[in-house]
SEVO-577428 format. One record per residue (C-alpha): x, y, z; residue in one letter. Coordinates in steps of 0.2 Angstrom, whole numbers. Each point is the difference from the previous one (the first is absolute). Layout:
# SEVO-577428
+-------+-------+-------+------+
|     u |     v |     w | rest |
+-------+-------+-------+------+
|     X |     Y |     Z |    a |
...
+-------+-------+-------+------+
This chain:
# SEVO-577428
+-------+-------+-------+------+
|     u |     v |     w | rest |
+-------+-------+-------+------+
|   -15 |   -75 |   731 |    x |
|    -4 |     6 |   -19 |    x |
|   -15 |   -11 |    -8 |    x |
|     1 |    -3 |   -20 |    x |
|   -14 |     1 |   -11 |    x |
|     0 |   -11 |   -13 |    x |
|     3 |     3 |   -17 |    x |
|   -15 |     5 |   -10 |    x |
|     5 |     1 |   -16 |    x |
|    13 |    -7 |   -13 |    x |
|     3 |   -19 |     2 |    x |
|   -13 |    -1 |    13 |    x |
|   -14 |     7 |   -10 |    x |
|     7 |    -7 |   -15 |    x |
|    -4 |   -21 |    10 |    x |
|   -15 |     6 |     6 |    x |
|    -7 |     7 |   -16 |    x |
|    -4 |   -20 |    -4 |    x |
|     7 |    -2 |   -18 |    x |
|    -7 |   -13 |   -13 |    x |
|     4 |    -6 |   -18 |    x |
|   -13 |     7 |   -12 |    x |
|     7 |   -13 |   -13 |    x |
|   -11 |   -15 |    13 |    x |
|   -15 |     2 |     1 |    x |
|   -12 |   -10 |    14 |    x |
|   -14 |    -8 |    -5 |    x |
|   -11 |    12 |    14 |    x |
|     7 |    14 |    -5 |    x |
|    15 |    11 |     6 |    x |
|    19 |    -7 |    -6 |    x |
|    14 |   -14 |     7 |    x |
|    11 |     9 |    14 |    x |
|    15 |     7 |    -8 |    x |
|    16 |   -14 |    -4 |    x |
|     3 |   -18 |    -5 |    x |
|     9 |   -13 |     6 |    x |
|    14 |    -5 |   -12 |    x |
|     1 |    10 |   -17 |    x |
|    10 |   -15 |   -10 |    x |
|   -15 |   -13 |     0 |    x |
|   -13 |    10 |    -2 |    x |
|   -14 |     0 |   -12 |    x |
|    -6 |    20 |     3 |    x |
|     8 |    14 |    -7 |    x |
|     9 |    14 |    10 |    x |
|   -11 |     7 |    12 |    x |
|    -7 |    19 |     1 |    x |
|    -2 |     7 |    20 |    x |
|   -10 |    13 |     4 |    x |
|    -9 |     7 |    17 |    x |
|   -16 |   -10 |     2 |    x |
|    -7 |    17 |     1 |    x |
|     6 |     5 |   -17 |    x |
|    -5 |   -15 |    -6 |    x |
|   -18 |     3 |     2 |    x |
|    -1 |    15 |    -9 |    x |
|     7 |    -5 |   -16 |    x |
|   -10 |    -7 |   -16 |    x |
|     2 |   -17 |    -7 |    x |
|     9 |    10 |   -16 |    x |
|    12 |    10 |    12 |    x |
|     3 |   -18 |     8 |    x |
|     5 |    -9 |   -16 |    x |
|    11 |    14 |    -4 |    x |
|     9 |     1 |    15 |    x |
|     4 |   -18 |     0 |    x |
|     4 |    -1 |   -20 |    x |
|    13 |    15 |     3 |    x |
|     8 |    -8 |    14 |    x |
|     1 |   -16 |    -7 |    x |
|     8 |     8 |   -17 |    x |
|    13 |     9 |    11 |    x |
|     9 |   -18 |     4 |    x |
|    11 |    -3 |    16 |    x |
|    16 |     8 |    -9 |    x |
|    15 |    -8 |    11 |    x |
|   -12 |    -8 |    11 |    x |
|    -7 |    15 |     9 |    x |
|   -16 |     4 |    -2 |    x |
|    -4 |    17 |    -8 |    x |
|   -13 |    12 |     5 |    x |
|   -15 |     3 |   -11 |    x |
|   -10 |    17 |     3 |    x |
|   -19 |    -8 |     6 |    x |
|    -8 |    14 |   -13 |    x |
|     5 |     2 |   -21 |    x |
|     3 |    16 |    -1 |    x |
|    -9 |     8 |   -14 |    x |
|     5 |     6 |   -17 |    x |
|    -5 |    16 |    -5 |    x |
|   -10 |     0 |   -15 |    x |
|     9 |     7 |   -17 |    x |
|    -6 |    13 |    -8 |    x |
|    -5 |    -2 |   -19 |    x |
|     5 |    16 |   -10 |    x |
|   -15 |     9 |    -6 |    x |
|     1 |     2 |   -21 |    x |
|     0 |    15 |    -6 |    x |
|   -12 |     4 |   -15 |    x |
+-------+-------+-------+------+
């Protein structure tokens, strides 16, 4: 008889990766578990998962603008819409130099 491995990667990893709403904060520090209960009744805004892992690394700045973005982008049709973690940056205009 054959054995199976088990699956390493895709949904697998993505369960195990521990995934939690940068939007809640804990009073000890680290986040709320990704989800909510009921999204009619409730008092907070549309939550933001990420990995617990990425999570750690990110500044308060990169934090609030992660949750403002995904919060902007609504629930059009009532699906949620995805929200890349990181702004990407603009690049800087260059002023034209004048000429004398």
């Amino acid at each position: 008889m054959a054995r199976h491995k088990k699956p390493s990667g895709g949904l697998t990893k993505w369960f195990r990766e521990g995934w939690v709403d940068i939007s809640r904060k804990r009073k000890g520090g680290g986040f709320m578990p990704c989800g909510r209960k009921s999204a009619r009744n409730s008092k907070r805004g549309y939550p933001k998962c990420v990995p617990a892992s990425k999570a750690a690394r990110m500044t308060k700045s990169q934090i609030r603008s992660a949750v403002r973005r995904k919060r902007a982008a609504g629930n059009p049709g009532g699906k949620p819409r995805n929200v890349a973690t990181f702004a990407k940056r603009g690049r800087k205009r260059r002023t034209k130099r004048r000429s004398r």
